[in-house]
N, C-alpha and C positions, 0 to 999 in steps of 0.2 A: 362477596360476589362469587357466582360459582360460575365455572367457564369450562365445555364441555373438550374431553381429546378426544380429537381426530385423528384419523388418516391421511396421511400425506405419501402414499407411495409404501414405501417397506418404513416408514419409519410414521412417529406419531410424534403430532402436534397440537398448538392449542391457538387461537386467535384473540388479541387481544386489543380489546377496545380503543379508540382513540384517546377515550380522555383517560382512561386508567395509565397510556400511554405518556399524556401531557403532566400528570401528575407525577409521573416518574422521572420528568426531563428528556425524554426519549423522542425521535419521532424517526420516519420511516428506513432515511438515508443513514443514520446512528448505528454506529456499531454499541453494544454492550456486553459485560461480562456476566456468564453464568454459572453458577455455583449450588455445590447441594449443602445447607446447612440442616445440621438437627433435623434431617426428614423432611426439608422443603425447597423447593426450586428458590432460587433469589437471585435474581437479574435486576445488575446496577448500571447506569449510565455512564459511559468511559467519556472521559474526558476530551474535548474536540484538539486532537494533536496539533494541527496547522490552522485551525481557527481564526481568522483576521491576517494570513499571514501576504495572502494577495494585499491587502487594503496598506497594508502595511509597506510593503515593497515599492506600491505604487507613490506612497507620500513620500518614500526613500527616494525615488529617481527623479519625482516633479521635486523639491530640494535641489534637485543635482547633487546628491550626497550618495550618487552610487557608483564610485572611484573606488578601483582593486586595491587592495590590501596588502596586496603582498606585489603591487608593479607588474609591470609587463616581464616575460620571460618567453624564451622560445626554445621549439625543440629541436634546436639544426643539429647540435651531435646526436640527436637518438637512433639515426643509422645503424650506431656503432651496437648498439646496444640489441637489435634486429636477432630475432632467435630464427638459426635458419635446422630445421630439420634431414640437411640432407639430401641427397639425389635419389637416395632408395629408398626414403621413408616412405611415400605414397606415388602412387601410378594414377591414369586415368583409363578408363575404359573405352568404349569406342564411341559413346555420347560426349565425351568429358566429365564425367562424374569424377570425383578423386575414389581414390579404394584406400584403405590404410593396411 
């Protein structure tokens, strides 16, 4: 199949058919990877990272099998932990913008 490059702005591209598309596992939303081999463009179809992963979560919580792991915890001491920068580090201008 020959497939013509175009112009897209300052850079150059090619459009490529739907079904040459389906044949490759690809379709519009699909990220894939492209590479130059031996002198030729080769664009593979990456794998769907979170694929199913809604469907999945929802069969999780209709179960009732979606209780924390690691228990309830809270953060009343993190006050202490509080990074203060100071009285001089920044000012405010006369909108109240900070300045640093």
């Amino acid at each position: 199949m020959q497939i013509a490059i175009r112009a897209f702005g300052n850079s150059k591209g090619i459009v490529l058919p739907k079904a040459l598309l389906s044949q490759a596992g690809l379709s519009v939303a699909d990220a894939a990877d492209v590479e130059v081999l031996g002198g030729a463009i080769v664009i593979k179809a990456l794998p769907a990272i979170r694929k199913g992963w809604a469907q999945s979560a929802a069969a999780i919580a209709a179960a009732d099998d979606d209780r924390l792991v690691m228990g309830e915890f809270s953060n009343a001491g993190d006050h202490d932990l509080a990074w203060d920068p100071g009285p001089d580090a920044a000012s405010t201008d006369a909108l109240g913008h900070v300045q640093w």
